[in-house]
C-alpha positions as CSV (number, residue, x, y, z in Angstrom):
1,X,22.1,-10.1,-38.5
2,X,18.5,-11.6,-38.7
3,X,17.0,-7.9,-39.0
4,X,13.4,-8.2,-39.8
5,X,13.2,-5.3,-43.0
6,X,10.1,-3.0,-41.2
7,X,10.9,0.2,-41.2
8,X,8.8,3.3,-39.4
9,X,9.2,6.9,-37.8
10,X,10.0,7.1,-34.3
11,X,7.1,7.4,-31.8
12,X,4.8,7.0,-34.9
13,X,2.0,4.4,-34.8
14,X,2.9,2.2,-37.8
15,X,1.2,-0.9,-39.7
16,X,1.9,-2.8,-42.6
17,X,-0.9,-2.9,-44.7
18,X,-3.3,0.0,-46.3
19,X,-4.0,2.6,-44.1
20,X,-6.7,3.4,-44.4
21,X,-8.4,0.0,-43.9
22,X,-6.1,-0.4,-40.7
23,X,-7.4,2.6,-39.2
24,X,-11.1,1.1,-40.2
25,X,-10.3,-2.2,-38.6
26,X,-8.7,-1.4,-35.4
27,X,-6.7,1.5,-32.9
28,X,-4.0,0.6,-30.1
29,X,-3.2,3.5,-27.7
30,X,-0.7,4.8,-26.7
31,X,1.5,4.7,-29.5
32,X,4.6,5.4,-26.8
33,X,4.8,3.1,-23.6
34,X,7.2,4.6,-20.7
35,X,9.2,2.9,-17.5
36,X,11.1,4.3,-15.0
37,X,11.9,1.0,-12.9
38,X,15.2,0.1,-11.1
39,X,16.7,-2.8,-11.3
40,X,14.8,-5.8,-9.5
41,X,11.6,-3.9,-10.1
42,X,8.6,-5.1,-11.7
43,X,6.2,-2.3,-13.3
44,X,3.3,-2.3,-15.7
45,X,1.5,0.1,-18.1
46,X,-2.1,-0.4,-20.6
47,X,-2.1,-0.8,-24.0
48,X,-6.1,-0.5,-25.4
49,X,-6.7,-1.7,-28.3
50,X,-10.1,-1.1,-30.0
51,X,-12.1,-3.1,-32.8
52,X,-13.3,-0.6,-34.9
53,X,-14.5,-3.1,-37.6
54,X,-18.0,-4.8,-38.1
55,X,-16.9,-8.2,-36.8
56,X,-15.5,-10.0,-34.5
57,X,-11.1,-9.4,-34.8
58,X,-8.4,-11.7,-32.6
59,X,-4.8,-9.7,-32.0
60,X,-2.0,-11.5,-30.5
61,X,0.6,-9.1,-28.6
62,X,4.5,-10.1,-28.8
63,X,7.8,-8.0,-28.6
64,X,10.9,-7.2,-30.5
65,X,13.7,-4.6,-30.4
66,X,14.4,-2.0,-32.8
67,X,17.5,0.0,-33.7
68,X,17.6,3.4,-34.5
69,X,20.9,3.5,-37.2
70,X,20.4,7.1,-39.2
71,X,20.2,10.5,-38.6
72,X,16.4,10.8,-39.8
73,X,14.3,9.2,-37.0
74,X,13.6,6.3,-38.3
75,X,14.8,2.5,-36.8
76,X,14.9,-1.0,-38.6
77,X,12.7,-3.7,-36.3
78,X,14.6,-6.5,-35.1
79,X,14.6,-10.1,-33.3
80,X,14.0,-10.3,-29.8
81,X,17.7,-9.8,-27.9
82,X,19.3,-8.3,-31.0
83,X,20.0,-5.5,-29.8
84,X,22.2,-4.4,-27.2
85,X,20.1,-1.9,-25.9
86,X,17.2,-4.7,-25.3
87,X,14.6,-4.5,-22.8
88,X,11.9,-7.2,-25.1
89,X,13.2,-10.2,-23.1
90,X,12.1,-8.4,-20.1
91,X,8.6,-7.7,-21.0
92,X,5.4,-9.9,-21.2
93,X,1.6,-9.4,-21.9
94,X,-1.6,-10.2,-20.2
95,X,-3.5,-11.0,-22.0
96,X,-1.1,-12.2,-24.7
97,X,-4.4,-13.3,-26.8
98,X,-7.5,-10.9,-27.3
99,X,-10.8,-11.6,-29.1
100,X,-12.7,-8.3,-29.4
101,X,-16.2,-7.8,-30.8
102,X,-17.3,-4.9,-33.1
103,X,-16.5,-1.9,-31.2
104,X,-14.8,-3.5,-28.1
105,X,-11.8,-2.1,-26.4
106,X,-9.9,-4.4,-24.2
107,X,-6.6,-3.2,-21.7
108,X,-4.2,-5.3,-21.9
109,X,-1.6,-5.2,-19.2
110,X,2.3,-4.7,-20.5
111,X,4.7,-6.4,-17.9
112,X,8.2,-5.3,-17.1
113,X,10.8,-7.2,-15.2
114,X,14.0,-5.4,-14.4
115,X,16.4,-7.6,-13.3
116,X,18.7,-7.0,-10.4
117,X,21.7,-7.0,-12.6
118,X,24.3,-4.2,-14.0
119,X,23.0,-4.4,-17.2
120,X,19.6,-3.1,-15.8
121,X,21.1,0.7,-15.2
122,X,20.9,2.2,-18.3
123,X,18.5,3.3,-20.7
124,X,17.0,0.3,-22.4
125,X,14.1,0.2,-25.3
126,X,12.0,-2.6,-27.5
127,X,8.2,-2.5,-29.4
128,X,5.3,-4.1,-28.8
129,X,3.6,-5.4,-31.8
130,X,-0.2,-5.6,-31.4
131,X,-1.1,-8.3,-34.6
132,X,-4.6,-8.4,-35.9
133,X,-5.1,-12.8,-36.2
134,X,-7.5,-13.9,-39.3
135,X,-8.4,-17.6,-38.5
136,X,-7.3,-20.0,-41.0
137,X,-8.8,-22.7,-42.1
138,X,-9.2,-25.6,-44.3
139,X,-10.4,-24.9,-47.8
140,X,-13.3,-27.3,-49.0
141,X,-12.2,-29.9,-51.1
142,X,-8.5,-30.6,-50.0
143,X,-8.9,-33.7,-48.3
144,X,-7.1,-35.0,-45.3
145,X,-3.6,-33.5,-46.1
146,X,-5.1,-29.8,-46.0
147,X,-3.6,-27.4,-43.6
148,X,-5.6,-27.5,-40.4
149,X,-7.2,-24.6,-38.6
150,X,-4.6,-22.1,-37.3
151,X,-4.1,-18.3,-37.3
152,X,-2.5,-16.3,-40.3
153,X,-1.7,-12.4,-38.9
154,X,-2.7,-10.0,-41.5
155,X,-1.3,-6.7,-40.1
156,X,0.3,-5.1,-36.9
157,X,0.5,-2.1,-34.9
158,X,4.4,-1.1,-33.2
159,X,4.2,0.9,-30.2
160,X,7.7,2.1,-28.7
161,X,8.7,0.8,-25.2
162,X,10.8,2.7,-23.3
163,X,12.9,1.9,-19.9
164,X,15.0,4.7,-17.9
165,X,15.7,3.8,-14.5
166,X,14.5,6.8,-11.9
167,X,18.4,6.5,-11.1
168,X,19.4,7.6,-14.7
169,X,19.1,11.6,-15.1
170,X,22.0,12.9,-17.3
171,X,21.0,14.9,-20.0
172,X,23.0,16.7,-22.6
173,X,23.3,17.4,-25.9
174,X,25.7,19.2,-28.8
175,X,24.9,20.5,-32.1
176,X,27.3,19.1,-34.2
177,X,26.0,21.1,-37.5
178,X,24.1,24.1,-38.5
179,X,24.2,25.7,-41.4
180,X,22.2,26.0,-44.9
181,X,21.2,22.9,-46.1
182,X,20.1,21.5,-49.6
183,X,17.1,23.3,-51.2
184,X,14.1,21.9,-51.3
185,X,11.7,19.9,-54.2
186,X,10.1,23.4,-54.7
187,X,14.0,25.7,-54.4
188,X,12.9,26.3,-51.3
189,X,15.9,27.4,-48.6
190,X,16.0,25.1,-45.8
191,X,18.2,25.4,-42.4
192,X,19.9,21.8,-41.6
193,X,20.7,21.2,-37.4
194,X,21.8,18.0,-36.2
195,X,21.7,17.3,-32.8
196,X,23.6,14.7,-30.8
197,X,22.2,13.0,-27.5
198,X,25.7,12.9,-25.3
199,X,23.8,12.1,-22.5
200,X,22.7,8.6,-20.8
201,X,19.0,9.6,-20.7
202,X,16.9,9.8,-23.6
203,X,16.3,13.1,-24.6
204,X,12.9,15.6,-25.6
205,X,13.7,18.0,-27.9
206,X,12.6,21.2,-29.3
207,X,14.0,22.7,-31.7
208,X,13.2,26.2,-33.1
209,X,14.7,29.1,-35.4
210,X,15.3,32.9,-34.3
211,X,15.5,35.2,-37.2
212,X,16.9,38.6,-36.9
213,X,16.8,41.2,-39.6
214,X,20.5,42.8,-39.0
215,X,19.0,46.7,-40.6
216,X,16.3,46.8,-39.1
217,X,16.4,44.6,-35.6
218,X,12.9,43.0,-36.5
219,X,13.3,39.6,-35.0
220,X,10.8,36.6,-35.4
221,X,10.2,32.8,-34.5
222,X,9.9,29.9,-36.1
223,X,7.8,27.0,-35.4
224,X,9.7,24.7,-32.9
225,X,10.1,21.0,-34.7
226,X,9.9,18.7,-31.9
227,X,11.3,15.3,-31.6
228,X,13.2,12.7,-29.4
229,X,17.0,11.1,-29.3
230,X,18.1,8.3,-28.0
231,X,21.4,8.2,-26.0
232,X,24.0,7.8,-28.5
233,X,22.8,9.3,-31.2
234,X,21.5,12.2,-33.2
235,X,18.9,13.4,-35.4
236,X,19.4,15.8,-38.3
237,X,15.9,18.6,-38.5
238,X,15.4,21.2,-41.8
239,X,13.5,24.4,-41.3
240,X,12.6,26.2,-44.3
241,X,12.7,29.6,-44.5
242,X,9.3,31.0,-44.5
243,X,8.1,32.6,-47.7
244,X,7.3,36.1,-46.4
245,X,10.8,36.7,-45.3
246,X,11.6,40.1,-46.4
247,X,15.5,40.9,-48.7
248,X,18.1,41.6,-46.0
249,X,21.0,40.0,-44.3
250,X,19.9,37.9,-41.1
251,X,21.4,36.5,-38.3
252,X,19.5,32.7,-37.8
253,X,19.9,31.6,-34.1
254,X,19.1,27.7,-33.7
255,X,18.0,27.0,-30.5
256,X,17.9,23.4,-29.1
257,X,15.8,22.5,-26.0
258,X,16.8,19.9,-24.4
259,X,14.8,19.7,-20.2
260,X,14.9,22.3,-17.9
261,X,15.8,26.1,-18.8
262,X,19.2,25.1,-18.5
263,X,19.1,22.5,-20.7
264,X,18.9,24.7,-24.0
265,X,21.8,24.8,-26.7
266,X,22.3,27.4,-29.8
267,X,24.4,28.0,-33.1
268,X,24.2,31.1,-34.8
269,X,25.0,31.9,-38.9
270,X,24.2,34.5,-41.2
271,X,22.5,34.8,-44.8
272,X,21.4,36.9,-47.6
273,X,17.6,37.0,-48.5
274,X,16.9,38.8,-51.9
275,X,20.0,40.9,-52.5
């Protein structure tokens, strides 16, 4: 496997470079592209991307896959067609090439082609990769055997394509754990869930804690952590227990929502604050 080693969180704007001078230079929005085409469909979104810098920048826009192997949220990018859940050999840019001034924002439309085939009726994903092009050229000096002019990329945005055909609307999920997890960097106590997506549709999550003093019946909520699973597999989320949690014995619901009001899963355990 050919697996190009870039790794980044899921639906999270990444570059490879410094930060901070990336987010000086130049934006791409949205970070998440979606499709809902059937097979033999053609549909396109926008991408914008925006020179922020004081001169004049060149970005080429290409495609690749990624895969999303662990349990944290984060996938490896790889070659075009590597995967099996592929949708970048579907997908095209126009303009493929943009050359932006200081402070220009071009749209650049993102094609997708859904063949008519059975492959086309499941859920299928890639990236975009928006690369910022320095032009190269020949250093003084070097004679006739010099490189010639050409373009050397210098960094790259990744924004997450996704494909669900309108005809693809299971959704479900299972809790395969919950229970007290590892403490923190600090000894802070932290709640471990992991969720699986059993379902053929890619799934929105939120996830939250319900904590119930068992003396006293004071109940409170947690923060929801929100996040999203592709079909097929799961994502593990820790809650930490807030600070200001009074001694007692509590009974922690974790509630997992999943779509509608009937979509929503829970696991429920007990623990000892204090005593």
């Amino acid at each position: 496997m050919n697996t190009l080693k870039k790794t980044f969180s899921l639906g999270v704007l990444m570059f490879f470079c410094a930060v901070g001078l990336w987010a000086q230079s130049a934006s791409v929005s949205p970070s998440r592209v979606y499709y809902n085409a059937e097979p033999g469909q053609t549909q396109v979104r926008q991408l914008t991307i925006t020179n922020n810098s004081e001169s004049p920048q060149n970005f080429t826009i290409t495609f690749s896959d990624f895969a999303s192997p662990g349990t944290d949220g984060k996938t490896e990018l790889m070659e075009p067609g590597e995967n099996v859940n592929s949708a970048s050999q579907w997908l095209s840019a126009s303009p493929s090439f943009v050359e932006l001034q200081s402070g220009e924002s071009r749209d650049v439309d993102v094609i997708l082609q859904v063949p008519n085939i059975p492959e086309a009726r499941r859920v299928v994903w890639s990236s975009a990769l928006v690369k910022l092009a320095r032009e190269r050229t020949d250093a003084p000096g070097l004679g006739n055997d010099a490189m010639g002019f050409g373009i050397m990329h210098t960094f790259q945005f990744v924004v997450h394509i996704f494909q669900t055909p309108r005809s693809v609307t299971y959704r479900n999920a299972r809790i395969l754990a919950f229970e007290e997890g590892e403490r923190g960097a600090e000894g802070e106590r932290r709640i471990r869930i992991h969720v699986e997506n059993t379902g053929d549709a890619i799934i929105d999550v939120a996830a939250y804690l319900e904590l119930t003093n068992m003396r006293t019946g004071e109940s409170r909520r947690e923060k929801a952590r929100a996040f999203t699973t592709l079909p097929g597999h799961s994502r593990v989320i820790h809650f930490e227990l807030p600070d200001d949690l009074g001694p007692g014995r509590y009974s922690v619901l974790g509630v997992v929502d999943y779509g509608d009001r009937d979509a929503v899963i829970a696991a429920e355990l007990e623990l000892t604050v204090g005593e």
